[in-house]
N, C-alpha and C positions, 0 to 999 in steps of 0.2 A: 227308858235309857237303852240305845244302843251298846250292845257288849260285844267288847273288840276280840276278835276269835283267832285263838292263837294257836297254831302248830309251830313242834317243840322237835329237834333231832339232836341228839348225842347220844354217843357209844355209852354213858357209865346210866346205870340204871340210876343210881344213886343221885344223879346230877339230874334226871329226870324228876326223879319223884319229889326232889327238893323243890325244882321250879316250877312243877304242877300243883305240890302245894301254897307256894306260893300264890300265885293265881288262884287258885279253889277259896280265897277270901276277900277277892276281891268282886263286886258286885258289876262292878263294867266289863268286866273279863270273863272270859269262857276257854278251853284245852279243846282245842278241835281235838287234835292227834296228836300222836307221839310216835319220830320214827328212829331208830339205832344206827342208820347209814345215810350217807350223803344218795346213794341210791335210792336207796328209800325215802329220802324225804324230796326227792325231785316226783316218785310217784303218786305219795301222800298228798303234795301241792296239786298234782293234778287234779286229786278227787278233791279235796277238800276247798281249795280254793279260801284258803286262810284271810286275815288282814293283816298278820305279822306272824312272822317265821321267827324261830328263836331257834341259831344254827350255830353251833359246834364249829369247830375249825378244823380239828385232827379226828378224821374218824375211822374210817379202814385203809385211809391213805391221810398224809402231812398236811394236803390242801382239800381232804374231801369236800369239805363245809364250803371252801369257796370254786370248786368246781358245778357243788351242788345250785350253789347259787349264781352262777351265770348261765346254767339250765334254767332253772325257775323262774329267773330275771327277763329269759328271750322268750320264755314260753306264756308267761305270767307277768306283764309288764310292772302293773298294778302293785305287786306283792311287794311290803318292806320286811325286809329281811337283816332281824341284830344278831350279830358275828359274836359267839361267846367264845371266852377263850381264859387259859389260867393263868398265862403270862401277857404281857402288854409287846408279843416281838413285831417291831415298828416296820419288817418288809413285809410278813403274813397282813398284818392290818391294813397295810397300802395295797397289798394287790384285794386285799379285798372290798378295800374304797372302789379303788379301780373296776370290780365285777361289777361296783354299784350299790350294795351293799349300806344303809343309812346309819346305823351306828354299829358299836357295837358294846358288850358286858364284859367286865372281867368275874368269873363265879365266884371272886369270893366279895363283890358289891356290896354295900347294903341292901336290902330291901328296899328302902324307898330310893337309894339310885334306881334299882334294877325296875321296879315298878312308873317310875318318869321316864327311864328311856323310852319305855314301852307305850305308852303314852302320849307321849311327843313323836314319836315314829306315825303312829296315827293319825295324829293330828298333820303329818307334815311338816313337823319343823325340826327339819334334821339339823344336830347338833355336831357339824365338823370339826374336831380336836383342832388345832392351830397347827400344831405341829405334820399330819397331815393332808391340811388343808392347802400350805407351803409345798410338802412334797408333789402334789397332786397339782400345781399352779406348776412348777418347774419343769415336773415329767408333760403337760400340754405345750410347754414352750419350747421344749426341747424337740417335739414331734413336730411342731407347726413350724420350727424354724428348719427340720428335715425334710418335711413336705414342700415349702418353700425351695430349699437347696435341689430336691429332685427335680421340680419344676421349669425349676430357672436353666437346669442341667440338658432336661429332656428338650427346652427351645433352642435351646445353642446347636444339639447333635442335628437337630434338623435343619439350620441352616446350611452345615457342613455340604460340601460336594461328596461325591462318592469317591473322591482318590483320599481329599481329607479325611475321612472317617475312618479309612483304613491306613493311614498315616497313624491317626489316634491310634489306633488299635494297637502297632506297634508302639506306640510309646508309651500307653498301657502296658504293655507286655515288657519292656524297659529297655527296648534297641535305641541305638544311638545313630545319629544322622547318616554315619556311614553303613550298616547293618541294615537298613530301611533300603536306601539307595540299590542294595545288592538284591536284597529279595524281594524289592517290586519289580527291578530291571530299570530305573530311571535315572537321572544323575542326582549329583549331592545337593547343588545347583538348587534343583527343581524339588527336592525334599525340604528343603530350607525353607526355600518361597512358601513351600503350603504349609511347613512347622510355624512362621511368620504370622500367617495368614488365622491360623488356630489361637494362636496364643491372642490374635487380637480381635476376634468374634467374639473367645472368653473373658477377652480385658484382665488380661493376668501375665506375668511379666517374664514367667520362666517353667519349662516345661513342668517341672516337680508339682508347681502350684496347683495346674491345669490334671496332672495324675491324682493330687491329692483329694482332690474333686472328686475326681470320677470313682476313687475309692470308698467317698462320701456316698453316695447316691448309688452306689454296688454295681457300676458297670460294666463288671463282666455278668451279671444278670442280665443285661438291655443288649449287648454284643450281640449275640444270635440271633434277638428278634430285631433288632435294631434298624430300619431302610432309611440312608438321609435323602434330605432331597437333595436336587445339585442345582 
């Protein structure tokens, strides 16, 4: 029987020694190490090269445990790594889905919860809460539909001409058709026709809409490096 090799990190000794004996009776199981810091147990991972990490949340900082494990994650792909923790707080546990993270314990589990996670982690069959599982569906949708919106943003500025894109810029900047006119040196006229000409590359019906946008996808980010073509 292969024996699943666990290294263990939290700050309370006490919480150590409970989960090590926990394990110490169990016949599949084996306590690679034990480390007291998210520090140290990003080092411990490297020697040890565990098959399950049993990692703390709060250790010499509020997020050690999942700092630690998005070290261990990029360095150690392989590794599963359960998030214990005392309380069940629903944004700590999401960014720690988020590092990647496969389940995680609450310490005061039962034994035989805390010995199935462990378990099942092994095995691969990660058990994603629901209510997780939802927030982590939402937060991809909400990125892909951002990545989308930059996309769709960065083909448009490149259609732009080069008078157009510095037209945008002022109406980013929130000048109004006669304020543009004065400090390009052109008439109102000819500010109009290229504001026209913007709003309907963007297919959007009124400048705000067209600013809104650009606040979307952080355009004074892209300004500087920004060259349209004309």
């Amino acid at each position: 029987m292969k024996q699943i090799r666990i290294m263990m990190a939290d700050d309370s000794p006490e919480i150590r020694n409970y989960f090590s004996n926990i394990i110490s009776h169990e016949e599949d199981m084996e306590l690679a190490g034990t480390a007291a810091s998210g520090a140290e147990a990003v080092q411990l991972a490297r020697d040890l090269r565990p098959d399950i990490i049993l990692m703390d949340i709060q250790m010499e900082t509020r997020i050690a445990g999942i700092s630690a494990s998005e070290q261990i994650l990029k360095e150690i792909p392989g590794t599963k790594i359960i998030i214990l923790t005392i309380l069940e707080d629903d944004d700590l546990l999401f960014q720690a889905y988020c590092a990647g993270v496969t389940d995680y314990i609450i310490k005061t589990d039962s034994v035989n919860q805390i010995l199935t996670s462990i378990r099942n982690a092994f095995q691969n069959q990660m058990i994603l809460r629901p209510k997780y599982a939802e927030k982590i569906i939402q937060e991809l949708k909400r990125v892909r539909e951002e990545q989308n919106g930059l996309l769709y943003g960065l083909n448009i500025l490149t259609m732009l001409s080069n008078s157009e894109f510095e037209v945008l810029k002022c109406l980013y900047q929130g000048m109004n058709a006669r304020q543009i006119s004065e400090s390009r040196y052109v008439s109102q006229g000819t500010v109009k026709t290229q504001i026209h000409s913007i709003l309907k590359k963007f297919d959007m019906k009124s400048v705000s809409d067209v600013v809104r946008h650009l606040k979307e996808i952080r355009f004074d980010h892209i300004i500087e490096t920004m060259h349209p073509g004309n």
